[in-house]
PDB file with one MODEL, atoms N, CA, C and O in Angstrom:
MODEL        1
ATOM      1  N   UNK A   1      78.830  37.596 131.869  1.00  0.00           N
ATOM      2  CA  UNK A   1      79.737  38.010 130.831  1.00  0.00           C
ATOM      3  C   UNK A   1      80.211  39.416 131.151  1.00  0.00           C
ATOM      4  O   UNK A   1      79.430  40.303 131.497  1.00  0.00           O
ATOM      5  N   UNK A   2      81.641  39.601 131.009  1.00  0.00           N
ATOM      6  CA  UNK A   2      81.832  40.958 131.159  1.00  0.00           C
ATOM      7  C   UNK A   2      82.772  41.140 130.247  1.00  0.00           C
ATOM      8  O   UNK A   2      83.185  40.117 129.700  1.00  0.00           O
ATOM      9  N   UNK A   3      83.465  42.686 129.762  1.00  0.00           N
ATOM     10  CA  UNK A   3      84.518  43.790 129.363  1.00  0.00           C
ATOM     11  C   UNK A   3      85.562  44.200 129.539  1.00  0.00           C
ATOM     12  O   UNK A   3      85.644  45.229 128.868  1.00  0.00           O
ATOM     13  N   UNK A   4      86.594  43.997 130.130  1.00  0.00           N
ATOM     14  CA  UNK A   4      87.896  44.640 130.515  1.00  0.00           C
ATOM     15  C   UNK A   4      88.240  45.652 129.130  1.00  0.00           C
ATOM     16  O   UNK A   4      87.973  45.458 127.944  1.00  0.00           O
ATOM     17  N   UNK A   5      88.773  46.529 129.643  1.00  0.00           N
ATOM     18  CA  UNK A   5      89.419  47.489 128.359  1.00  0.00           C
ATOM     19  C   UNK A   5      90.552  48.252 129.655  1.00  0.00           C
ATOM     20  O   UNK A   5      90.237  48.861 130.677  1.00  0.00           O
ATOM     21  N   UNK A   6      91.770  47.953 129.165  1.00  0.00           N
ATOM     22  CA  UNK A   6      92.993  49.124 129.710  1.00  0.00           C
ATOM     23  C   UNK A   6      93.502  50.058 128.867  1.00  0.00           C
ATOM     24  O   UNK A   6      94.217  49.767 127.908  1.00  0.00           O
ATOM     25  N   UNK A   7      93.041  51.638 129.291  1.00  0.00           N
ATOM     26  CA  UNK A   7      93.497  52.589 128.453  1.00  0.00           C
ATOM     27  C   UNK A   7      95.191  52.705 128.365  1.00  0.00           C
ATOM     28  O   UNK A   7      95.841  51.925 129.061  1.00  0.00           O
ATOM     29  N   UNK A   8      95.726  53.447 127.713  1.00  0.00           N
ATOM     30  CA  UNK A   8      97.031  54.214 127.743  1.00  0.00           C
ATOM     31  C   UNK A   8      97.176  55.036 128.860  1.00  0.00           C
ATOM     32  O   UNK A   8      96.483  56.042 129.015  1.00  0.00           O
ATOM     33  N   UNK A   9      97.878  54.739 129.506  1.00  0.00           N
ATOM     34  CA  UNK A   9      98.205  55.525 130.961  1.00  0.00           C
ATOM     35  C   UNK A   9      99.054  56.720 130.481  1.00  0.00           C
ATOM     36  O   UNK A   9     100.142  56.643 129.910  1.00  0.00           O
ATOM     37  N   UNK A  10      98.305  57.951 130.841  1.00  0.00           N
ATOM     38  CA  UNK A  10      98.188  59.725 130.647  1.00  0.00           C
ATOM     39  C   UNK A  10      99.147  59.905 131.497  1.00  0.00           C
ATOM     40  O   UNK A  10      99.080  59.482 132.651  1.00  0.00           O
ATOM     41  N   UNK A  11     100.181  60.575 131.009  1.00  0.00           N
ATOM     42  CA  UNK A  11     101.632  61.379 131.574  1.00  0.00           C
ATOM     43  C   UNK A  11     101.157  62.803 131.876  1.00  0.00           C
ATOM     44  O   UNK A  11     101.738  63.453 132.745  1.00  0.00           O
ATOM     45  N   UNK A  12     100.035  63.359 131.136  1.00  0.00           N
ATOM     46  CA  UNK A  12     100.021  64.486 130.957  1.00  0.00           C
ATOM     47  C   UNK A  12      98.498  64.669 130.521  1.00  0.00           C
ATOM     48  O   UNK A  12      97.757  63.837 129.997  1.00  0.00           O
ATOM     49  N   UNK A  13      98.245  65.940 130.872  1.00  0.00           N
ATOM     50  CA  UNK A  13      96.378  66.075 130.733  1.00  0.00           C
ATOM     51  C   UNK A  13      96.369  66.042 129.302  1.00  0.00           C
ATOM     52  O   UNK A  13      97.139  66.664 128.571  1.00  0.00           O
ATOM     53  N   UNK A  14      95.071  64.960 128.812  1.00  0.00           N
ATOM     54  CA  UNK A  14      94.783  64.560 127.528  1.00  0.00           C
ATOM     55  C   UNK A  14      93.685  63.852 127.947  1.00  0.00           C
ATOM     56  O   UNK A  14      92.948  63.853 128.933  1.00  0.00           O
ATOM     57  N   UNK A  15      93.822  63.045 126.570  1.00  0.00           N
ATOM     58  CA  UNK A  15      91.728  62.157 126.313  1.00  0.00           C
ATOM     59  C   UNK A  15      92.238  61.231 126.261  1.00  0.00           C
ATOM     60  O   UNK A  15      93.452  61.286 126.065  1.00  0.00           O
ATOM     61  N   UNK A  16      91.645  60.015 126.394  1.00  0.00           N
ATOM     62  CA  UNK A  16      91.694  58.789 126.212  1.00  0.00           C
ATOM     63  C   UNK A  16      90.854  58.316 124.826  1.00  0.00           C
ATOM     64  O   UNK A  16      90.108  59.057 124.186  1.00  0.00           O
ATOM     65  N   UNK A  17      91.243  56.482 124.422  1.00  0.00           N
ATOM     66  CA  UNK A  17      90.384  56.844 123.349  1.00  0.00           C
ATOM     67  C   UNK A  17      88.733  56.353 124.032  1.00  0.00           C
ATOM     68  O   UNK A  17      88.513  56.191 125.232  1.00  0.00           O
ATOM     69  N   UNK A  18      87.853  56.207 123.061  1.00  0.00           N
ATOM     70  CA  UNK A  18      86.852  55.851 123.795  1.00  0.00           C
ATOM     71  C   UNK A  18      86.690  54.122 123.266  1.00  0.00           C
ATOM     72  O   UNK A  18      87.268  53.552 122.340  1.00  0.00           O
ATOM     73  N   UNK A  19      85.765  53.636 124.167  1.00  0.00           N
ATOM     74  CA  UNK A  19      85.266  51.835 123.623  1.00  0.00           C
ATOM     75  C   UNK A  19      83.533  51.986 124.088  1.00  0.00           C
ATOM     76  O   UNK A  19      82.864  52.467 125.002  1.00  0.00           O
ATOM     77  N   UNK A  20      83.364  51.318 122.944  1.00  0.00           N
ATOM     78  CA  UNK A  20      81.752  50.700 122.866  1.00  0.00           C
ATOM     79  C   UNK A  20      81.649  49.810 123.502  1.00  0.00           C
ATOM     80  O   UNK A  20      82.213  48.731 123.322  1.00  0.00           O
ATOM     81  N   UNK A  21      81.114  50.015 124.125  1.00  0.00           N
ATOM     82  CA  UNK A  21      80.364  48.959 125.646  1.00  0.00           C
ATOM     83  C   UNK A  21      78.593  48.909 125.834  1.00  0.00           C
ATOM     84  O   UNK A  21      77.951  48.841 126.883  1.00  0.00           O
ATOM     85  N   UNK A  22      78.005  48.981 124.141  1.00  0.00           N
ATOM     86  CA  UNK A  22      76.419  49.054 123.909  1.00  0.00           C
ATOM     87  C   UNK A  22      76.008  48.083 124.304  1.00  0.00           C
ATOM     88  O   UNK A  22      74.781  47.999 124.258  1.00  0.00           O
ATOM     89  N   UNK A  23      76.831  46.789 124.924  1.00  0.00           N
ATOM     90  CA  UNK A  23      76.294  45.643 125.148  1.00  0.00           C
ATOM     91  C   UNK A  23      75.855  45.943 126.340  1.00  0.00           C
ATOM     92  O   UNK A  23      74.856  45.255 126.551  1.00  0.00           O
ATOM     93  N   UNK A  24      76.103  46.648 127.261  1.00  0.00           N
ATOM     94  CA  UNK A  24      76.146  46.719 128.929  1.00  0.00           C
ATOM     95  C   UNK A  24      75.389  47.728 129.154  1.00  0.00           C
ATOM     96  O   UNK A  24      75.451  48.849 128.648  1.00  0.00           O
ATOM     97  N   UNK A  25      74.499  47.225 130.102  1.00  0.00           N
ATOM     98  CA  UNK A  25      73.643  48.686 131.024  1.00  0.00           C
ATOM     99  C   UNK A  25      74.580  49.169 132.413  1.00  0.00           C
ATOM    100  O   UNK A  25      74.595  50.235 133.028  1.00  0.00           O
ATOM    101  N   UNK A  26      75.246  48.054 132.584  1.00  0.00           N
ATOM    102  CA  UNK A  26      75.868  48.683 134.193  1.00  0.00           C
ATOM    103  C   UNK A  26      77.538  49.065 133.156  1.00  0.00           C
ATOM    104  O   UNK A  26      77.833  48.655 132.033  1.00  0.00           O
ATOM    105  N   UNK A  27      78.301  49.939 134.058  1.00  0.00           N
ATOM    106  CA  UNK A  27      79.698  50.218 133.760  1.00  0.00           C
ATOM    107  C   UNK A  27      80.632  50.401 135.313  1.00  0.00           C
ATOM    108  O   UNK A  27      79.971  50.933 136.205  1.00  0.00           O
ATOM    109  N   UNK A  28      81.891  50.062 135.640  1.00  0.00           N
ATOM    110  CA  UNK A  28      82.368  50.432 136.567  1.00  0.00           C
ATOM    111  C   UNK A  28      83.485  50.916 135.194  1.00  0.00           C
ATOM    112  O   UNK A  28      83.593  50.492 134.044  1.00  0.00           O
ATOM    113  N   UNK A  29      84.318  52.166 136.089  1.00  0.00           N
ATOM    114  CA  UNK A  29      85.364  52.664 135.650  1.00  0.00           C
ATOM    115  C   UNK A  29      86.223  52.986 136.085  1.00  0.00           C
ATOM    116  O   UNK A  29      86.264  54.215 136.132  1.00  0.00           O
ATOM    117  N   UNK A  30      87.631  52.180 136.771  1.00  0.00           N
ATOM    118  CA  UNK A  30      88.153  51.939 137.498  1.00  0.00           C
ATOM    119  C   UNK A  30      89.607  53.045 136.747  1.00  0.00           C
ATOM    120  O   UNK A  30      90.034  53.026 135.592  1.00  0.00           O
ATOM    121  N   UNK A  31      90.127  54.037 138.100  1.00  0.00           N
ATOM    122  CA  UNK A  31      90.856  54.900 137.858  1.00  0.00           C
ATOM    123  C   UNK A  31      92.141  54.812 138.891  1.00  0.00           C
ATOM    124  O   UNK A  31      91.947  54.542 140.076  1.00  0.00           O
ATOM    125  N   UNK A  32      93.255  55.016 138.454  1.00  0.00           N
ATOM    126  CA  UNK A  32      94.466  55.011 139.613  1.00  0.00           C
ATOM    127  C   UNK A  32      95.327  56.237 139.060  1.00  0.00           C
ATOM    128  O   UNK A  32      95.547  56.294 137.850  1.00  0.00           O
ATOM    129  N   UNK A  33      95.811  57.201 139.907  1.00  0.00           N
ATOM    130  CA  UNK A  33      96.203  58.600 140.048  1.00  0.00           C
ATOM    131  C   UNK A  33      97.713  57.918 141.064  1.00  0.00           C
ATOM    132  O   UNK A  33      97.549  57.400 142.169  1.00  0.00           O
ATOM    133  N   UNK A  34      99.003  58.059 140.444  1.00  0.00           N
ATOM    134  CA  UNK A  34     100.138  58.010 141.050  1.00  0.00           C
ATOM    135  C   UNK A  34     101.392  59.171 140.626  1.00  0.00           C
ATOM    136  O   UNK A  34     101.567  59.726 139.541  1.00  0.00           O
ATOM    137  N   UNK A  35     101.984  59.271 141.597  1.00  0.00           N
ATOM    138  CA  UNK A  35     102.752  60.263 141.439  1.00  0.00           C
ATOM    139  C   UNK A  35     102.270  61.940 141.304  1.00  0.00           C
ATOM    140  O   UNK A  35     103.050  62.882 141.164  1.00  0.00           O
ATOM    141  N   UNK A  36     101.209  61.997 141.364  1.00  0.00           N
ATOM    142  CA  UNK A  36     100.863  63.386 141.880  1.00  0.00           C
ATOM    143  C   UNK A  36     101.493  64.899 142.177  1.00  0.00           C
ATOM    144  O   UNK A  36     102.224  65.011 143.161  1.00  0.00           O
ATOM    145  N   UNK A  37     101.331  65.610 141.671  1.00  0.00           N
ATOM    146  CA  UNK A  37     102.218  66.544 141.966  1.00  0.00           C
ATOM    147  C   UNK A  37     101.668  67.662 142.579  1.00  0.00           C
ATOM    148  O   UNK A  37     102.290  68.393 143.349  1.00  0.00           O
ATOM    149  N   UNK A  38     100.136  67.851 142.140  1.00  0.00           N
ATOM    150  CA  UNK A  38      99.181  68.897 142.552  1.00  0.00           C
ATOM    151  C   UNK A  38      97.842  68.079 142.909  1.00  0.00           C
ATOM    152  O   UNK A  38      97.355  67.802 144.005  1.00  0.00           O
ATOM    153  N   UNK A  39      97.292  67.704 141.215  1.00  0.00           N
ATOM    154  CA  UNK A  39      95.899  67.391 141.299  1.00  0.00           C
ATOM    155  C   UNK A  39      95.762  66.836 139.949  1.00  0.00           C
ATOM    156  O   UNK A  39      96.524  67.108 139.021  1.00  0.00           O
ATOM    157  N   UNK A  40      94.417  65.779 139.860  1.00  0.00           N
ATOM    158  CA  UNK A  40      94.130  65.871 138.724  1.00  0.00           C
ATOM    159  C   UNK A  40      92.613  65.885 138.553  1.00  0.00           C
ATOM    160  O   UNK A  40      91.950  65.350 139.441  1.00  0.00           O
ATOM    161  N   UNK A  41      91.934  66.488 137.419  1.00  0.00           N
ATOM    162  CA  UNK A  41      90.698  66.329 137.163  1.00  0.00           C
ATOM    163  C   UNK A  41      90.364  65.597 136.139  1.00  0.00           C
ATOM    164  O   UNK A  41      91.131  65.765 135.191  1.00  0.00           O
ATOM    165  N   UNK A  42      89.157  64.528 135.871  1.00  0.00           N
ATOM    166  CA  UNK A  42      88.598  63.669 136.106  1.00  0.00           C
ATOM    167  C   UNK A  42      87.221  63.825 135.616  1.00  0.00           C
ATOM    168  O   UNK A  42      86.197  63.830 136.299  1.00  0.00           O
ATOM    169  N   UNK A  43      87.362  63.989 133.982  1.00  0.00           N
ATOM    170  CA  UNK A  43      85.577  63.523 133.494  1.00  0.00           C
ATOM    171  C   UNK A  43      85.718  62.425 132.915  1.00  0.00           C
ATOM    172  O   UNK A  43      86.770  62.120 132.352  1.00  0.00           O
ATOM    173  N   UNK A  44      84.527  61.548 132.972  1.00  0.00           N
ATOM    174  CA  UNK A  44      83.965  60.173 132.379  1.00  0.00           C
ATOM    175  C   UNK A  44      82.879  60.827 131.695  1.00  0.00           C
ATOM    176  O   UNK A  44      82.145  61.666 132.218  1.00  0.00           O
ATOM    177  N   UNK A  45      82.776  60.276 130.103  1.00  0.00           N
ATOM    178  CA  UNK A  45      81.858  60.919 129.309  1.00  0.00           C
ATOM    179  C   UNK A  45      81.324  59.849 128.614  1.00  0.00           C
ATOM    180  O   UNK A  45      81.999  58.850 128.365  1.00  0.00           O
ATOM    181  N   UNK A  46      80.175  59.971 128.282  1.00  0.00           N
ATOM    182  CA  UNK A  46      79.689  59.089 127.287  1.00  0.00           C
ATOM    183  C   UNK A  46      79.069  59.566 126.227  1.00  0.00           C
ATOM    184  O   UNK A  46      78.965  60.792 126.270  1.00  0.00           O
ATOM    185  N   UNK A  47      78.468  58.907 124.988  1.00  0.00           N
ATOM    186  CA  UNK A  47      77.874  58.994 123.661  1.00  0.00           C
ATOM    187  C   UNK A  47      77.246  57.973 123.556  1.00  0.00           C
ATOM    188  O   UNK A  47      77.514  56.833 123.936  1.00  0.00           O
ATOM    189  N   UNK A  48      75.834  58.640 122.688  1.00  0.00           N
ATOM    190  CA  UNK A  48      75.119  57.652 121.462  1.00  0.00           C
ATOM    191  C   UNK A  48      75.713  57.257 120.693  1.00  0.00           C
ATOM    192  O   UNK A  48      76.102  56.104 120.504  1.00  0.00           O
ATOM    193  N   UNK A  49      75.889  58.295 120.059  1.00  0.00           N
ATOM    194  CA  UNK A  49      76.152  58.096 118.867  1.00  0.00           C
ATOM    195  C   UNK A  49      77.663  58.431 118.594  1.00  0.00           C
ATOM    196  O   UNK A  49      77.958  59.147 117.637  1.00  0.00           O
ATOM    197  N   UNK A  50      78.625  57.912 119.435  1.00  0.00           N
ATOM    198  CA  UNK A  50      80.444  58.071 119.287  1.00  0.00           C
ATOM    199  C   UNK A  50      81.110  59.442 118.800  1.00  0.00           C
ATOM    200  O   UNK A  50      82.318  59.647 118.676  1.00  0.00           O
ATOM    201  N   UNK A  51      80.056  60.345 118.548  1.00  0.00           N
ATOM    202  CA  UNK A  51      80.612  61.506 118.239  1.00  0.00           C
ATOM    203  C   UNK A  51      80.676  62.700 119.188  1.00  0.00           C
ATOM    204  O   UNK A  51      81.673  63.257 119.648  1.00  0.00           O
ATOM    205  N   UNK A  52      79.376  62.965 119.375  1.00  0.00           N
ATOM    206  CA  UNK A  52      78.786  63.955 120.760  1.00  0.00           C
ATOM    207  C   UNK A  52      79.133  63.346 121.759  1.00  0.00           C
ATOM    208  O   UNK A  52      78.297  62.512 122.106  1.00  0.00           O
ATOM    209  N   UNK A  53      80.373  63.425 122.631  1.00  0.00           N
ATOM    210  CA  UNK A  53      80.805  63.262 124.151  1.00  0.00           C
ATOM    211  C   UNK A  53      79.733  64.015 125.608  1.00  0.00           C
ATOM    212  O   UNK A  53      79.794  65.240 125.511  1.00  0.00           O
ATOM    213  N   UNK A  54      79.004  63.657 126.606  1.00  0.00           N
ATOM    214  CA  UNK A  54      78.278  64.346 127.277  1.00  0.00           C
ATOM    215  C   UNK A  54      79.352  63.854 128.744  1.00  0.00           C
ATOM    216  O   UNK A  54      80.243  63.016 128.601  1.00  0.00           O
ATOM    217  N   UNK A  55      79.135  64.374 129.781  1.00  0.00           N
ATOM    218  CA  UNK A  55      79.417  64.276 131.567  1.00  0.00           C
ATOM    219  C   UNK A  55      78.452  63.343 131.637  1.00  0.00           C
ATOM    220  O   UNK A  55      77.342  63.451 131.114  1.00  0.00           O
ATOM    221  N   UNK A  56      78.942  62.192 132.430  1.00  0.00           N
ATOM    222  CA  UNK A  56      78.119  61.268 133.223  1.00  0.00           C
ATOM    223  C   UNK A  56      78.036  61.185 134.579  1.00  0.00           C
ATOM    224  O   UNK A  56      77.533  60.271 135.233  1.00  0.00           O
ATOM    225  N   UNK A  57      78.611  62.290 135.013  1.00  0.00           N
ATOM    226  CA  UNK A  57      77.908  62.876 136.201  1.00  0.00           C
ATOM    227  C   UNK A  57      76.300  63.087 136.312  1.00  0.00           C
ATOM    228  O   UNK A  57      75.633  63.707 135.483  1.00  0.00           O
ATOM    229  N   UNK A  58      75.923  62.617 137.190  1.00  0.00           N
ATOM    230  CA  UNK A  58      74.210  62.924 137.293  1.00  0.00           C
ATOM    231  C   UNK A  58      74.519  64.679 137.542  1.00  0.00           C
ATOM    232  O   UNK A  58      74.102  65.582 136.817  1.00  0.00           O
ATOM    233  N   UNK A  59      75.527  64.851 139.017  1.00  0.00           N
ATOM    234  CA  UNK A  59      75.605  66.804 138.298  1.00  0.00           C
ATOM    235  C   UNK A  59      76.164  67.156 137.550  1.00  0.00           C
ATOM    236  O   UNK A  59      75.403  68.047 137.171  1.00  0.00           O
ATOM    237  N   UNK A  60      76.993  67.214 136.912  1.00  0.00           N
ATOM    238  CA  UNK A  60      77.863  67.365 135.622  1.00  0.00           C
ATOM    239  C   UNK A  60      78.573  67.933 135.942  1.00  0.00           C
ATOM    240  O   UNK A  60      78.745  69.126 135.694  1.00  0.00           O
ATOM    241  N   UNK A  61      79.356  67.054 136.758  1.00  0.00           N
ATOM    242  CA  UNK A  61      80.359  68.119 137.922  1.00  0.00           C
ATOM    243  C   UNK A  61      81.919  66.826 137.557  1.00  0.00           C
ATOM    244  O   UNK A  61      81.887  65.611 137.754  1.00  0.00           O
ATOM    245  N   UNK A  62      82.726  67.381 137.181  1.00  0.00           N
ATOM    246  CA  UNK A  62      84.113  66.571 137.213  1.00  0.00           C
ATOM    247  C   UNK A  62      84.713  66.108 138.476  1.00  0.00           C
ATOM    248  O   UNK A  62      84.057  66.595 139.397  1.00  0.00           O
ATOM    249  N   UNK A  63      85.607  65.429 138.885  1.00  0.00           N
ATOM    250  CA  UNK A  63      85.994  64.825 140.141  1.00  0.00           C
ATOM    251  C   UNK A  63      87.711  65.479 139.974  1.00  0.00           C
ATOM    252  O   UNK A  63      88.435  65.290 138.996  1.00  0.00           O
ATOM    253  N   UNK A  64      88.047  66.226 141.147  1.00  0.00           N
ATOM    254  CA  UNK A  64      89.248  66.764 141.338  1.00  0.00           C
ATOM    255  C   UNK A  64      90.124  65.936 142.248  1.00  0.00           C
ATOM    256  O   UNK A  64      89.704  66.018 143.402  1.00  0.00           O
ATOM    257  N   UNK A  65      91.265  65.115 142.133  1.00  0.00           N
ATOM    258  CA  UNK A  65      91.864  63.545 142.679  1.00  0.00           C
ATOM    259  C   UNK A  65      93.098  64.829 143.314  1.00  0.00           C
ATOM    260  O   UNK A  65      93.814  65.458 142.535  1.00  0.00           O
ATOM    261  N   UNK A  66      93.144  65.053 145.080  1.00  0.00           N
ATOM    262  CA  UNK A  66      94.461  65.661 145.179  1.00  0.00           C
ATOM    263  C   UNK A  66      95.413  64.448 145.689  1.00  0.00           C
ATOM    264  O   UNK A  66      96.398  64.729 146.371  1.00  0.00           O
ATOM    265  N   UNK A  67      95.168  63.321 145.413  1.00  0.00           N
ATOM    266  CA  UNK A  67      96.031  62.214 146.276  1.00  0.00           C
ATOM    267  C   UNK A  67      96.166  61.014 145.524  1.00  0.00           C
ATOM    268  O   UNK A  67      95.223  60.628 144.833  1.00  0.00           O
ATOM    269  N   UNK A  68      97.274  60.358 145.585  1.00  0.00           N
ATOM    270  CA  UNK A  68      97.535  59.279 144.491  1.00  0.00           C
ATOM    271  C   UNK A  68      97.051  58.137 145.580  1.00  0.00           C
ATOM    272  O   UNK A  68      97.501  57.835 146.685  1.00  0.00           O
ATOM    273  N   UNK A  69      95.585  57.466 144.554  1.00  0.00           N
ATOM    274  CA  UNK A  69      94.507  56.713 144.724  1.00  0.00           C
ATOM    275  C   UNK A  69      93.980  55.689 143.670  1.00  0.00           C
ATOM    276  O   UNK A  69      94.635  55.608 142.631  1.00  0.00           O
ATOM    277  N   UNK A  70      93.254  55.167 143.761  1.00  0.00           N
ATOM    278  CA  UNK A  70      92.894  53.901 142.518  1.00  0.00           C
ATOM    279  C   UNK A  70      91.666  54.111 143.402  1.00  0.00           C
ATOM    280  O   UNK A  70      91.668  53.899 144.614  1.00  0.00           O
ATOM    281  N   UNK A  71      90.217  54.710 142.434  1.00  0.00           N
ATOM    282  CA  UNK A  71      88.743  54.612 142.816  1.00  0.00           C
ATOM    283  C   UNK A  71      87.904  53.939 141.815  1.00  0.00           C
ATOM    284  O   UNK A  71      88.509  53.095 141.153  1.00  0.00           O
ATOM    285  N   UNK A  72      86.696  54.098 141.549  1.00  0.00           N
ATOM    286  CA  UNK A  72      85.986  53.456 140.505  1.00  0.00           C
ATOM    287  C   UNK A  72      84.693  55.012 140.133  1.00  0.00           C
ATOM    288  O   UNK A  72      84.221  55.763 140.986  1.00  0.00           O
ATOM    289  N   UNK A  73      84.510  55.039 139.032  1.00  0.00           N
ATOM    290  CA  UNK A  73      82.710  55.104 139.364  1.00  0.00           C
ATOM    291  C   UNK A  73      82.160  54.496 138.257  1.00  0.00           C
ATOM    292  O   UNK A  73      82.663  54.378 137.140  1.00  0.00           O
ATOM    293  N   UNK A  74      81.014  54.093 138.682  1.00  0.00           N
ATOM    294  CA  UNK A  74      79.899  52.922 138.775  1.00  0.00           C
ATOM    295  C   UNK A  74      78.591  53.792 138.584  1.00  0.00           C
ATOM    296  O   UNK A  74      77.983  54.558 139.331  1.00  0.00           O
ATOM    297  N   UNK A  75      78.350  53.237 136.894  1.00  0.00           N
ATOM    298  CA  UNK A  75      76.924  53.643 136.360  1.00  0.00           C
ATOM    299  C   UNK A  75      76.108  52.827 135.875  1.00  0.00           C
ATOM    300  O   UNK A  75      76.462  51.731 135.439  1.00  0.00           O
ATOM    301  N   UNK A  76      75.026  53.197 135.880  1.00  0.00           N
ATOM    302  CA  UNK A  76      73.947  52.082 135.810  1.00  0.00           C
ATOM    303  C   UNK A  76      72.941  52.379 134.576  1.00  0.00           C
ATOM    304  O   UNK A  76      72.248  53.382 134.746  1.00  0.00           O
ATOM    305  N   UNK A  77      72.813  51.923 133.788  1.00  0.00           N
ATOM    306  CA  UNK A  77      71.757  52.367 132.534  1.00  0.00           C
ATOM    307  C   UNK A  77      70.453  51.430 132.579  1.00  0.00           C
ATOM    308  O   UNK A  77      69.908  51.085 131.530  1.00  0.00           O
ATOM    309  N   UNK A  78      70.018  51.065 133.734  1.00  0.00           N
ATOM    310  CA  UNK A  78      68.935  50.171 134.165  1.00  0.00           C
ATOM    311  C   UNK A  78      67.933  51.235 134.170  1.00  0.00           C
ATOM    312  O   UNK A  78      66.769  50.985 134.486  1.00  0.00           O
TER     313      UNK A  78
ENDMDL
END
């Protein structure tokens, strides 16, 4: 059994909304960066409890995209 969810594709630096996915221990989060002009940066956050947003970076380090790409990252709550 799996999840699909497609956000609103960002013109401009902003948030997305978020989706509950409490059913799932694994997550992929599949990202595509087109038209590029400089760069973009790149946090995936999660919550308990839908309010408090945290980095799901194991370093808590954001991902800086200088090239128009389609990547994933892939977390595991096992």
């Amino acid at each position: 059994m799996g999840y699909f969810h497609a956000f609103t594709q960002l013109t401009a630096a902003g948030v997305t909304s978020s989706v509950s996915v409490s059913d799932f221990s694994e997550h992929i989060l599949q990202y595509t960066v087109a038209a590029i002009n400089d760069n973009v940066v790149l946090r995936m956050e999660g919550s308990i409890d839908g309010t408090s947003f945290f980095n799901l970076s194991s370093e808590n380090v954001d991902v800086t995209v200088v090239a128009n790409e389609t990547n994933a990252f892939v977390y595991s709550g096992k």
